[in-house]
N, CA and C atoms as an extended XYZ file, in Angstrom:
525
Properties=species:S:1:pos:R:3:atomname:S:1:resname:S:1:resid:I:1 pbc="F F F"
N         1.312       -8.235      -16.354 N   UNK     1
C         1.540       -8.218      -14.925 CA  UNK     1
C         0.969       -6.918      -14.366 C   UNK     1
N         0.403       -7.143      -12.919 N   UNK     2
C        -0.134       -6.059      -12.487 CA  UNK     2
C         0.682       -5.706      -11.620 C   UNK     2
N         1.221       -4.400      -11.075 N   UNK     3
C         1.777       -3.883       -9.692 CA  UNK     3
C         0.551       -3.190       -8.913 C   UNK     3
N         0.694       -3.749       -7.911 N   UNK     4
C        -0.104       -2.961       -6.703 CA  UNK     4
C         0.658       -2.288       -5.645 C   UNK     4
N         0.042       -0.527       -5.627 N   UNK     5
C         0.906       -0.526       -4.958 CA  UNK     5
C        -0.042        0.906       -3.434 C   UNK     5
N         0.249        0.156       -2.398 N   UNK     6
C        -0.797        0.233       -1.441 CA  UNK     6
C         0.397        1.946       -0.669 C   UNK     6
N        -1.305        2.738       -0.499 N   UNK     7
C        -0.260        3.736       -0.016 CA  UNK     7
C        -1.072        4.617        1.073 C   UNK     7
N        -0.101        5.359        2.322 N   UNK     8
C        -0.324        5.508        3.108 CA  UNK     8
C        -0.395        7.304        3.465 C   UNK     8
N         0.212        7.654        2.248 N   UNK     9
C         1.273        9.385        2.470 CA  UNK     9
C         2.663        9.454        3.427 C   UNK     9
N         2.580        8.404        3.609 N   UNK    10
C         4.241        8.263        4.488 CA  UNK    10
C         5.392        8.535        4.019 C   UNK    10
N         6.604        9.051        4.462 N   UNK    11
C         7.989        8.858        3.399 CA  UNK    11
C         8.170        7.626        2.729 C   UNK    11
N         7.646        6.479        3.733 N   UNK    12
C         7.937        5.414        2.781 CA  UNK    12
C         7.081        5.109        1.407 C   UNK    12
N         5.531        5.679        1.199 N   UNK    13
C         5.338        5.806        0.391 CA  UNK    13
C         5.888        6.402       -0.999 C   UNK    13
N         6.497        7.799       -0.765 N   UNK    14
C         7.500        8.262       -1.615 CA  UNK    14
C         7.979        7.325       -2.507 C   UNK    14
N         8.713        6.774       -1.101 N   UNK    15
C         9.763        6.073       -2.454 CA  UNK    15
C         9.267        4.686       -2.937 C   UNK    15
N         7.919        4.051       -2.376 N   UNK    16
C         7.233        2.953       -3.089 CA  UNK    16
C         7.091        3.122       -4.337 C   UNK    16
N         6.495        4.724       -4.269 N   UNK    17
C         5.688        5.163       -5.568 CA  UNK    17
C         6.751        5.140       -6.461 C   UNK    17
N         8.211        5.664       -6.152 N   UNK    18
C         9.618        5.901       -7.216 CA  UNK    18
C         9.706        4.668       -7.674 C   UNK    18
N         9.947        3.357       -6.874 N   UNK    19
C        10.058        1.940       -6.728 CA  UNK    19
C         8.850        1.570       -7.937 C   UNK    19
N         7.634        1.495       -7.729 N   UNK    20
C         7.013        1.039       -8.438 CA  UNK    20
C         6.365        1.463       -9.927 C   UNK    20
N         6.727        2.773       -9.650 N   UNK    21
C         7.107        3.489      -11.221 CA  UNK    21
C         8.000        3.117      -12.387 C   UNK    21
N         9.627        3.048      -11.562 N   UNK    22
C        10.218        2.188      -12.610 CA  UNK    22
C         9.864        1.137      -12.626 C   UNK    22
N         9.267        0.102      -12.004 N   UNK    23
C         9.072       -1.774      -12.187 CA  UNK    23
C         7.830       -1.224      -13.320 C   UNK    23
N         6.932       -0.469      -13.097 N   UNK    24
C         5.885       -0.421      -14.309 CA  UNK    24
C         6.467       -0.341      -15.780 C   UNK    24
N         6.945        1.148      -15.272 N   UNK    25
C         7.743        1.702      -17.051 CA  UNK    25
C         8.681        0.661      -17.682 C   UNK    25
N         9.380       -0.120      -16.618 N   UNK    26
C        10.379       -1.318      -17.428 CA  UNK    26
C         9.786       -1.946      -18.320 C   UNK    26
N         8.343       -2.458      -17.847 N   UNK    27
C         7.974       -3.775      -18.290 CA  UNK    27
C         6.692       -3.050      -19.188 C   UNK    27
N         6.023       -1.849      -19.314 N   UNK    28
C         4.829       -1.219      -19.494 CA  UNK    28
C         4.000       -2.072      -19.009 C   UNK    28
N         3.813       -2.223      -17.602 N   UNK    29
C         2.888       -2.804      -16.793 CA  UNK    29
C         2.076       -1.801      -16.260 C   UNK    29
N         0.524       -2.322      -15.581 N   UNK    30
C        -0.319       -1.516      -15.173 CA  UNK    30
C        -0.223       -1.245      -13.896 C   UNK    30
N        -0.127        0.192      -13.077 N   UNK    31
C        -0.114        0.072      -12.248 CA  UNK    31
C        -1.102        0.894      -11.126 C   UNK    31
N        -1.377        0.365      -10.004 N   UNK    32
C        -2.956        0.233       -9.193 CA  UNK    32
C        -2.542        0.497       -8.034 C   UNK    32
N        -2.624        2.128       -7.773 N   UNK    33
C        -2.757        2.442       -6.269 CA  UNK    33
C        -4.538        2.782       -5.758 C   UNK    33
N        -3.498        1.834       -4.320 N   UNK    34
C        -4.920        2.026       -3.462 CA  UNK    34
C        -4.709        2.742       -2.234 C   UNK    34
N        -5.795        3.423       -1.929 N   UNK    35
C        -5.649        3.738       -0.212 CA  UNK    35
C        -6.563        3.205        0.888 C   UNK    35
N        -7.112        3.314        1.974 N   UNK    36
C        -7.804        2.603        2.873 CA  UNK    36
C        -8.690        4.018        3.490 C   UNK    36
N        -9.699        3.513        4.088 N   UNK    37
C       -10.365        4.427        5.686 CA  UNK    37
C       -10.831        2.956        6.075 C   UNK    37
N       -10.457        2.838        7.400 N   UNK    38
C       -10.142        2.132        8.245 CA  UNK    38
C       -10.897        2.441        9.223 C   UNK    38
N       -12.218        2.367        9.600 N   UNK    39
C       -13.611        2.674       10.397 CA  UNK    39
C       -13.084        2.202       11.395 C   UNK    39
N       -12.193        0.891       12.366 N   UNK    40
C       -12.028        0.494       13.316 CA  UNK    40
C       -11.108        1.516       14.094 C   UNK    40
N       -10.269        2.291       13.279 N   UNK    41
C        -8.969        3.333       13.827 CA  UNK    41
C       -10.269        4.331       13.868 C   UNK    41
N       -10.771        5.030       13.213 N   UNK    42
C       -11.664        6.184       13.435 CA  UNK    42
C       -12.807        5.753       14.954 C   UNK    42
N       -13.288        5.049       15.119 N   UNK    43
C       -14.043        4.092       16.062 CA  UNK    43
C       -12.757        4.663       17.433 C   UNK    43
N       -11.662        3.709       17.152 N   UNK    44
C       -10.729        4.344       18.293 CA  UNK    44
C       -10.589        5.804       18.440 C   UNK    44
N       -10.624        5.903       17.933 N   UNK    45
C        -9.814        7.507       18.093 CA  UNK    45
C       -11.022        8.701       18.606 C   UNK    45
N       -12.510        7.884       18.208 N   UNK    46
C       -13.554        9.027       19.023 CA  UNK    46
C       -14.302        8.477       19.832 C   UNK    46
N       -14.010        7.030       20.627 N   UNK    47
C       -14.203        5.877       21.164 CA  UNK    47
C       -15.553        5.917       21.079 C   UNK    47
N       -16.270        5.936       19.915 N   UNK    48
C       -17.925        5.825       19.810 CA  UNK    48
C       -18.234        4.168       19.208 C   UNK    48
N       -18.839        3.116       20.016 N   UNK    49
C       -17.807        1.815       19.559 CA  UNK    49
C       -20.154        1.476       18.994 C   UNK    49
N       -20.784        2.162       18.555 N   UNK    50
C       -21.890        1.921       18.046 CA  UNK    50
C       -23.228        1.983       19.223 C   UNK    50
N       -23.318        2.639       19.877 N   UNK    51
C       -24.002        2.829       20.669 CA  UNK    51
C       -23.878        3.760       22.025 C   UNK    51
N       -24.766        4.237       22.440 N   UNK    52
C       -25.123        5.919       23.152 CA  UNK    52
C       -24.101        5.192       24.638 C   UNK    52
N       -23.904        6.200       24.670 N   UNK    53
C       -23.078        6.368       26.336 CA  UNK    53
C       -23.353        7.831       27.010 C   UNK    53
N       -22.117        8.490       27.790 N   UNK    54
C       -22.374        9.360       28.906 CA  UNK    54
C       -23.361       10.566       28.128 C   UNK    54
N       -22.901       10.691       27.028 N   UNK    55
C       -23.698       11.631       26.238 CA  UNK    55
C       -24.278       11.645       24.523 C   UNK    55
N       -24.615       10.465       24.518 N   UNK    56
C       -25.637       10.043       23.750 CA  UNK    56
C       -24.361        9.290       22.589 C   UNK    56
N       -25.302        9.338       21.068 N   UNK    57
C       -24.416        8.781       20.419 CA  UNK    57
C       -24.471        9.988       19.218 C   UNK    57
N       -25.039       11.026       19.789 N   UNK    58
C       -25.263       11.659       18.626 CA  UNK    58
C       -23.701       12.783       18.186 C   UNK    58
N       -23.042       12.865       19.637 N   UNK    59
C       -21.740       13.459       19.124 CA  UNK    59
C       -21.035       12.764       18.658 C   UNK    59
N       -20.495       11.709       18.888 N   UNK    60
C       -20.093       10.620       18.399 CA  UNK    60
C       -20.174       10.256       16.726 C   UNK    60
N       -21.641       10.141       16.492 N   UNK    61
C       -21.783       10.054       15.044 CA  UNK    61
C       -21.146       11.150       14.401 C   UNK    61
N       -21.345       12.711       14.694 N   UNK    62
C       -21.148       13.654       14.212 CA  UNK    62
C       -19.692       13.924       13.992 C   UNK    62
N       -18.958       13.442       15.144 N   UNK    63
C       -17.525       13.513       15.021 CA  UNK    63
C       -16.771       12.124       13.818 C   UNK    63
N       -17.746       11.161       13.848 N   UNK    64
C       -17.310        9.664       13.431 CA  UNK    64
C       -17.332       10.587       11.787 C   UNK    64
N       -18.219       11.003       11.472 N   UNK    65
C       -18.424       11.235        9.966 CA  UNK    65
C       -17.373       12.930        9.390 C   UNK    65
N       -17.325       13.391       10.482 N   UNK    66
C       -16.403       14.487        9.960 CA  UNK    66
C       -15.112       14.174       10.088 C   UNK    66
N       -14.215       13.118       10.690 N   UNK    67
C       -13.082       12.359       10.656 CA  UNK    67
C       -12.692       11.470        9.478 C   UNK    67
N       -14.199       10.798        8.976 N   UNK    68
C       -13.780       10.507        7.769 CA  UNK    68
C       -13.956       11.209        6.721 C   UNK    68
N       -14.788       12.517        6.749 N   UNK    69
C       -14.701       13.194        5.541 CA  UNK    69
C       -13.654       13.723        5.369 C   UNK    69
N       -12.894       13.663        6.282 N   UNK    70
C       -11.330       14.785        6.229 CA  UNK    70
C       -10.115       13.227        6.099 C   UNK    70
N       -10.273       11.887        6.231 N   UNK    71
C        -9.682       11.356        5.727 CA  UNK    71
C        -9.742       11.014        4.257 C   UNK    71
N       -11.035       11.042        3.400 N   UNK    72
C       -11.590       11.141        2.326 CA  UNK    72
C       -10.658       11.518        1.677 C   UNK    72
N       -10.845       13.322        1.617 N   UNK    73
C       -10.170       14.101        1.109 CA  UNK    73
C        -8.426       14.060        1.180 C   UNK    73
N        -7.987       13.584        2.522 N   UNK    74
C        -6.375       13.013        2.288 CA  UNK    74
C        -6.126       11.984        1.367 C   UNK    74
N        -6.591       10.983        1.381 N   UNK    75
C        -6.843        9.860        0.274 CA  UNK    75
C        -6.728       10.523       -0.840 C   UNK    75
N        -8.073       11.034       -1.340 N   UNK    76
C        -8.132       11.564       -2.900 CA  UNK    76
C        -6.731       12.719       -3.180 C   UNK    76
N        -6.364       13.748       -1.494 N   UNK    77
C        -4.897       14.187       -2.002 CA  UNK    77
C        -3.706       13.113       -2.377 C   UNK    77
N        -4.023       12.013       -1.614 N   UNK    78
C        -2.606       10.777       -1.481 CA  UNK    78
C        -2.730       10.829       -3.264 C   UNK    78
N        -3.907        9.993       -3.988 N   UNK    79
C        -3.610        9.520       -5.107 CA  UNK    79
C        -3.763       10.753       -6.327 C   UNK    79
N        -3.995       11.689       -5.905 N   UNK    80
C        -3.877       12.801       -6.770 CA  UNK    80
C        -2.566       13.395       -6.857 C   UNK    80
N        -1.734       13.095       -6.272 N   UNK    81
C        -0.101       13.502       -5.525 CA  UNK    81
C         0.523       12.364       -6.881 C   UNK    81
N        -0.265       10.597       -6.272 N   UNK    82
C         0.562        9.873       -6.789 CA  UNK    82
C         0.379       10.026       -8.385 C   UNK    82
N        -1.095       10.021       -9.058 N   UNK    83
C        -1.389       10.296      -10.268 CA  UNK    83
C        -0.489       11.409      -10.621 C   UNK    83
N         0.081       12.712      -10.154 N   UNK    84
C         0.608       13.555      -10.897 CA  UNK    84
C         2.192       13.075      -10.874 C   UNK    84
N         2.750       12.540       -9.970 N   UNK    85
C         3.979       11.933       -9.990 CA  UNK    85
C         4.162       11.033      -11.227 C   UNK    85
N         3.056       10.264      -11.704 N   UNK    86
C         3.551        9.189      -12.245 CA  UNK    86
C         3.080        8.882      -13.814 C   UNK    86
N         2.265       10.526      -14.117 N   UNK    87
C         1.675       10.553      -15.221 CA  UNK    87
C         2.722       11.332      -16.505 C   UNK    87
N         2.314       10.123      -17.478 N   UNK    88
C         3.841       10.531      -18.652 CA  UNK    88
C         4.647        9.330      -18.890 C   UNK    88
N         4.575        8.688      -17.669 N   UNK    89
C         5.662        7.481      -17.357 CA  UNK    89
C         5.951        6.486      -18.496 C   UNK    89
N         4.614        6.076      -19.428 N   UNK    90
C         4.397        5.118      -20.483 CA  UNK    90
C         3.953        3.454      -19.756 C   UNK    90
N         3.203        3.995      -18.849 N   UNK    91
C         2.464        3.067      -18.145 CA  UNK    91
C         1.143        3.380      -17.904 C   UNK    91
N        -0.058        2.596      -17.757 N   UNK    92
C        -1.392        2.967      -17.419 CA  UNK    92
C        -1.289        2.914      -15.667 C   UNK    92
N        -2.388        3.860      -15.321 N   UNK    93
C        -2.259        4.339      -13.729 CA  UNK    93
C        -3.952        4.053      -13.291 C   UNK    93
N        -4.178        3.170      -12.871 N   UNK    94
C        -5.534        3.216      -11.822 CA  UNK    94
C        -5.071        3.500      -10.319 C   UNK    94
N        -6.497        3.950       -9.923 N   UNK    95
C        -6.542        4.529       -8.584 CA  UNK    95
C        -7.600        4.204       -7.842 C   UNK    95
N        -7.942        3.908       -6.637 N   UNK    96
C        -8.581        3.623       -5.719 CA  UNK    96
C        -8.973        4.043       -4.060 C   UNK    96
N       -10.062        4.049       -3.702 N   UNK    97
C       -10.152        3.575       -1.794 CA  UNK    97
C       -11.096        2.579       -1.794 C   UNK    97
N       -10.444        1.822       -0.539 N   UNK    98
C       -11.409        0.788       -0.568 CA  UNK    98
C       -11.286        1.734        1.186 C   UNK    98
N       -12.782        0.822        1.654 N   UNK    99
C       -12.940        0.607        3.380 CA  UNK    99
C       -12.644       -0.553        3.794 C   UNK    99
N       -11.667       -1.132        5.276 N   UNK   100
C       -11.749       -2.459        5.592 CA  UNK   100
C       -10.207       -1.838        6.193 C   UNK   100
N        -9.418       -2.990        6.255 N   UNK   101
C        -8.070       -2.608        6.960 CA  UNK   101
C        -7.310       -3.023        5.923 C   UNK   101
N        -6.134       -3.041        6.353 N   UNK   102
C        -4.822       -3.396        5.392 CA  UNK   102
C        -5.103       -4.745        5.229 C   UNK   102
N        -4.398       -5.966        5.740 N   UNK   103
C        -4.493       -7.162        5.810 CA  UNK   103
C        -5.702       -7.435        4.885 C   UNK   103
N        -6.554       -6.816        5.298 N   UNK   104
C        -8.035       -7.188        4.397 CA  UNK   104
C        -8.093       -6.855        2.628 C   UNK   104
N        -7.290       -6.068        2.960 N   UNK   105
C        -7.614       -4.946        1.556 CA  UNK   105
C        -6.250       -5.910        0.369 C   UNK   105
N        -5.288       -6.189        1.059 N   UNK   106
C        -4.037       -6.929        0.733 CA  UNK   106
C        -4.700       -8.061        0.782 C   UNK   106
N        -5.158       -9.039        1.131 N   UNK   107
C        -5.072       -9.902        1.488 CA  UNK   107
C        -6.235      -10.451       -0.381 C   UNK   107
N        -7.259       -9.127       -0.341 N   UNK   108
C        -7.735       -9.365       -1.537 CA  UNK   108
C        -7.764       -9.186       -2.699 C   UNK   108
N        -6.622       -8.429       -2.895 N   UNK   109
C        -6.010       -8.160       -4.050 CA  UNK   109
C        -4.600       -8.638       -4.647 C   UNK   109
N        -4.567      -10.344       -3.785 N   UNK   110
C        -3.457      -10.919       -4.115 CA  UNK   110
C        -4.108      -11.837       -5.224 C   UNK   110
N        -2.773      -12.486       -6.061 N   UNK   111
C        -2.851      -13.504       -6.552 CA  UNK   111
C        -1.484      -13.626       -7.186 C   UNK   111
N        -0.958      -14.602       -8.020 N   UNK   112
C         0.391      -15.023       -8.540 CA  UNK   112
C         0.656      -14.110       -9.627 C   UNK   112
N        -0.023      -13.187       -9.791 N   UNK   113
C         0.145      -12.474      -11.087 CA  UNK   113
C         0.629      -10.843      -11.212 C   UNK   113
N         0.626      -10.774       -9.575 N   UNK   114
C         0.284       -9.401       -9.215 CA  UNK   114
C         1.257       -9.263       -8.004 C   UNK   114
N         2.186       -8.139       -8.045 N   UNK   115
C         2.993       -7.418       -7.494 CA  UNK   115
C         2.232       -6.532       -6.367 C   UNK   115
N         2.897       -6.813       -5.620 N   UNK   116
C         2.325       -5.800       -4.238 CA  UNK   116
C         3.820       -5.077       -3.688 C   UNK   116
N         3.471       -3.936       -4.033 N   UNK   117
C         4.860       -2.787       -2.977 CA  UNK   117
C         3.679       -1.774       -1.652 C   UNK   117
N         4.685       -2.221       -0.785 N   UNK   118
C         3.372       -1.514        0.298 CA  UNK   118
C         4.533       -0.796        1.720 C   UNK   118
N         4.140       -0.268        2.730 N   UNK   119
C         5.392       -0.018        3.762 CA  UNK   119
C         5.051       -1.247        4.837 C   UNK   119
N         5.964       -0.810        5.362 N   UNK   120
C         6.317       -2.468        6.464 CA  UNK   120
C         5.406       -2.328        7.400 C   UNK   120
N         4.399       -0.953        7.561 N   UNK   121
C         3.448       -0.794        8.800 CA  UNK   121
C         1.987       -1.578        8.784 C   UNK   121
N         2.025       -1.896        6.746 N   UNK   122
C         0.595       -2.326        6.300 CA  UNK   122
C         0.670       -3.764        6.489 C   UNK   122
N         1.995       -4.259        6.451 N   UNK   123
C         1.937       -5.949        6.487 CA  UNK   123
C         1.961       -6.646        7.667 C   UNK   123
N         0.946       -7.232        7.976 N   UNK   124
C         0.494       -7.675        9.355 CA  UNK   124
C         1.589       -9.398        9.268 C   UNK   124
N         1.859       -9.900        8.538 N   UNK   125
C         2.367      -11.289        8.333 CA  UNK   125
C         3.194      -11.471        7.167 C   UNK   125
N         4.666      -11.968        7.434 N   UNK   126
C         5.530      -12.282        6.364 CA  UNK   126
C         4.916      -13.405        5.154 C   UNK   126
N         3.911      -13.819        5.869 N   UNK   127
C         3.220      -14.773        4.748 CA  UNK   127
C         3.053      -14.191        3.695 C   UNK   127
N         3.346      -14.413        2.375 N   UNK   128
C         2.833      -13.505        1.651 CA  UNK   128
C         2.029      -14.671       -0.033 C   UNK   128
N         1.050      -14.147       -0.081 N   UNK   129
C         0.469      -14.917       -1.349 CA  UNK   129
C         0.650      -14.804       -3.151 C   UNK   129
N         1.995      -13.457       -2.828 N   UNK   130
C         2.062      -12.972       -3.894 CA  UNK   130
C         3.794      -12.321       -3.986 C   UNK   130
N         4.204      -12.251       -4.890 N   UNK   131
C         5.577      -11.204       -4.319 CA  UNK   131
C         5.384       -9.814       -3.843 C   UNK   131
N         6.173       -9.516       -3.000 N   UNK   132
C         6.200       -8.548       -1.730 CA  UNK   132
C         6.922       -7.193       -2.032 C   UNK   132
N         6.981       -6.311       -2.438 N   UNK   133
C         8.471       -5.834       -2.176 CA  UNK   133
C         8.034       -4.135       -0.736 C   UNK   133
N         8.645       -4.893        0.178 N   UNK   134
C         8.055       -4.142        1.344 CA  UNK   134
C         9.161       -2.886        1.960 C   UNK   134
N         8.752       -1.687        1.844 N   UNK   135
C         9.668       -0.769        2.392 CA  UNK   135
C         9.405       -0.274        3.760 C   UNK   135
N        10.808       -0.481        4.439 N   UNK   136
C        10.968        0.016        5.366 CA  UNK   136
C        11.259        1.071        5.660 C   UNK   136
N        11.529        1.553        6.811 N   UNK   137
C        12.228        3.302        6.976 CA  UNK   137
C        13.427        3.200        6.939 C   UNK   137
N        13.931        3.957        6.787 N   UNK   138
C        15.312        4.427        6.068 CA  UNK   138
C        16.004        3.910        5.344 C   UNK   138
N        15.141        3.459        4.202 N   UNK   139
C        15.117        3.125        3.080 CA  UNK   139
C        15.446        1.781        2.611 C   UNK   139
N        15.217        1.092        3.677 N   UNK   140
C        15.895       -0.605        3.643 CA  UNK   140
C        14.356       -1.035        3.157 C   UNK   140
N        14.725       -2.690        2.173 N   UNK   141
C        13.570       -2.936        1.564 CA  UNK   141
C        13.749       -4.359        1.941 C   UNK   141
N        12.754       -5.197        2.069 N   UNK   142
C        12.188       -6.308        1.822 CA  UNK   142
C        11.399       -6.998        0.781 C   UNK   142
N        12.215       -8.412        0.417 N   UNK   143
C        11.411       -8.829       -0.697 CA  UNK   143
C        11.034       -9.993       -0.133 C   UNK   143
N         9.374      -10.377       -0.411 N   UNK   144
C         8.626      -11.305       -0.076 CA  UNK   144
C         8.128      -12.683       -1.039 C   UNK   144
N         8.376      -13.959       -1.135 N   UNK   145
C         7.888      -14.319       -1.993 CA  UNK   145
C         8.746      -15.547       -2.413 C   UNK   145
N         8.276      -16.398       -3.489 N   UNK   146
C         9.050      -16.880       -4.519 CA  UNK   146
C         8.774      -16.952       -5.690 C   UNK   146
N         9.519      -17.787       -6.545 N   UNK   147
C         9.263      -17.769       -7.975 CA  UNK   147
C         9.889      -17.016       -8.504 C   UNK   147
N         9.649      -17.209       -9.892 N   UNK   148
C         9.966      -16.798      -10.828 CA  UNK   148
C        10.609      -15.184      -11.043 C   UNK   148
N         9.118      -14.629      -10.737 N   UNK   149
C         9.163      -13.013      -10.751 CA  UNK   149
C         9.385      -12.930       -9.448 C   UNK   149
N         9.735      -13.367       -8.482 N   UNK   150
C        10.575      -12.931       -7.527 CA  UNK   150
C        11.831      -12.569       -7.463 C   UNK   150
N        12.557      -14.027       -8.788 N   UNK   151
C        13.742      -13.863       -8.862 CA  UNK   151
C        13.895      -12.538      -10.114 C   UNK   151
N        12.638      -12.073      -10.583 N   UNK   152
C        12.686      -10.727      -11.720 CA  UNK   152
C        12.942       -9.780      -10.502 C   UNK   152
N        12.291       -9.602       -9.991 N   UNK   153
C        12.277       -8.122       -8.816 CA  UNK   153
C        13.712       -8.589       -8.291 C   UNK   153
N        14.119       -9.581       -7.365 N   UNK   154
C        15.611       -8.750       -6.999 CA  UNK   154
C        16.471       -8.705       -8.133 C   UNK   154
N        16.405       -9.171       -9.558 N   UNK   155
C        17.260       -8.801      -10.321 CA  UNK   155
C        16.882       -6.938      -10.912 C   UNK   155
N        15.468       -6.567      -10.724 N   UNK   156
C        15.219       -5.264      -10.778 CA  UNK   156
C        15.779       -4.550       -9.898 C   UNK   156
N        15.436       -4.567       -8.667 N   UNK   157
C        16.010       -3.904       -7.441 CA  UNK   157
C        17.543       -3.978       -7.694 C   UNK   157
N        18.280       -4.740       -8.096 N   UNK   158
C        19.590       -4.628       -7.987 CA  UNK   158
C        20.222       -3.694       -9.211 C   UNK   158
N        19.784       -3.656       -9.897 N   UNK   159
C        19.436       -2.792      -11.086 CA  UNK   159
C        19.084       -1.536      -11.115 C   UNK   159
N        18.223       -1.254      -10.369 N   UNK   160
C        17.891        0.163       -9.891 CA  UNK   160
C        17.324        1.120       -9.060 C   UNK   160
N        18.107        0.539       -7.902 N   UNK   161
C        18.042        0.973       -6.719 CA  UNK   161
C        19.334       -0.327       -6.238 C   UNK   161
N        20.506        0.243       -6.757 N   UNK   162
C        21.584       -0.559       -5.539 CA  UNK   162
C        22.113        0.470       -4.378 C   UNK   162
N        21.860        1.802       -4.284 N   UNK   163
C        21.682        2.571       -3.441 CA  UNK   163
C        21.074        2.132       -2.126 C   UNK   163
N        20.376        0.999       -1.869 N   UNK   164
C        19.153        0.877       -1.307 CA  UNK   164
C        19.488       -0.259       -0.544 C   UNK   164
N        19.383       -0.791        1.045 N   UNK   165
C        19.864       -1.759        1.423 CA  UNK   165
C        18.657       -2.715        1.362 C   UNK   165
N        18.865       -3.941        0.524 N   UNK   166
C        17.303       -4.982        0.370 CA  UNK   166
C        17.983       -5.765        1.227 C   UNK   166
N        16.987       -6.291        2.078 N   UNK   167
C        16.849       -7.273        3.057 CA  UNK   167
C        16.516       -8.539        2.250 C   UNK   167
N        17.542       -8.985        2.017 N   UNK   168
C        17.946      -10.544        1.065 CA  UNK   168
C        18.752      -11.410        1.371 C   UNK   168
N        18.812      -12.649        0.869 N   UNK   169
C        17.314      -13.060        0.421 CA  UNK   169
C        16.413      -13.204        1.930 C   UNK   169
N        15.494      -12.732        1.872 N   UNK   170
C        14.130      -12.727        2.514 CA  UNK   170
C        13.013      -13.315        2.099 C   UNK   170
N        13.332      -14.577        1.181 N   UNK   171
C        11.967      -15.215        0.877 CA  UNK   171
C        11.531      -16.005        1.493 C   UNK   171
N        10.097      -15.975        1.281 N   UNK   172
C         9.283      -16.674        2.061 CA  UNK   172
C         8.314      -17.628        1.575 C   UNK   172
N         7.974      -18.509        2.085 N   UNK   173
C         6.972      -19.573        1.385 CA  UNK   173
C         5.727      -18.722        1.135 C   UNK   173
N         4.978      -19.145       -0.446 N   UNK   174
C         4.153      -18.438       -0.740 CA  UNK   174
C         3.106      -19.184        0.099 C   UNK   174
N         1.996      -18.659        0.657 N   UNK   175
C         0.922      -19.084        1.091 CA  UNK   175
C        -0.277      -19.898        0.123 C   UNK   175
């Protein structure tokens, strides 16, 4: 079994990463963080939408590419943070960025085999194609999904993290 586990540097990441550390080490499963740059939010944010306006496109570009070099480098801090958190554990650790958005990036790294823990800001639709386990802020969780290893994760979650208020049952038809 694979865990995926999608991350942002948020508090709720924190405790994804705690969350999906023990579901790895339980089972010595592999586990696969990813992060995003998201060209459509950078696009907003220096409203240069691909072509020259009041003053050309050349500030624009210049600002477009030094926004993502400085998201780059947060990324490679996000999973260099998470790699040192989670190294020792007795689990294997891959790491990643992809470009594209959440939905996109989720949407392609599902399948029935594979665990997704992500925060509640990345999931655009309760649909989910895979089991879910989605954190919210202040520390309330959501589980997405059915089957089998659905019914493994809330017997995990209840197990370790009963500290933790899960939003249950919360399943949902798999897509």
């Amino acid at each position: 079994m694979k865990i995926i586990i999608f991350l942002d540097g948020s508090p709720e990441s924190l405790v994804a990463t705690e969350l999906a550390s023990k579901l790895a080490s339980e089972g010595k499963h592999t586990l696969h963080a990813e992060t995003l740059i998201d060209h459509s939010l950078i696009r907003a944010l220096t409203g240069f939408q691909g072509y020259a306006g009041l003053c050309g496109s050349g500030v624009f570009l210049e600002a477009h590419d030094k926004i993502e070099r400085a998201l780059r480098e947060l990324k490679e801090s996000i999973l260099m943070s998470f790699a040192a958190r989670t190294e020792g554990k007795g689990f294997s650790v891959e790491c990643g960025t992809k470009e594209g958005n959440w939905k996109e990036l989720i949407d392609s790294m599902s399948s029935p085999e594979v665990i997704h823990v992500l925060t509640e800001e990345m999931l655009s639709s309760k649909k989910v194609s895979c089991p879910t386990i989605v954190i919210a802020n202040k520390g309330r969780l959501e589980l997405l999904g059915t089957g089998n290893l659905t019914s493994y994760l809330l017997n995990f979650l209840d197990r370790n993290f009963p500290e933790l208020e899960v939003g249950l049952p919360r399943l949902m038809e798999v897509a």
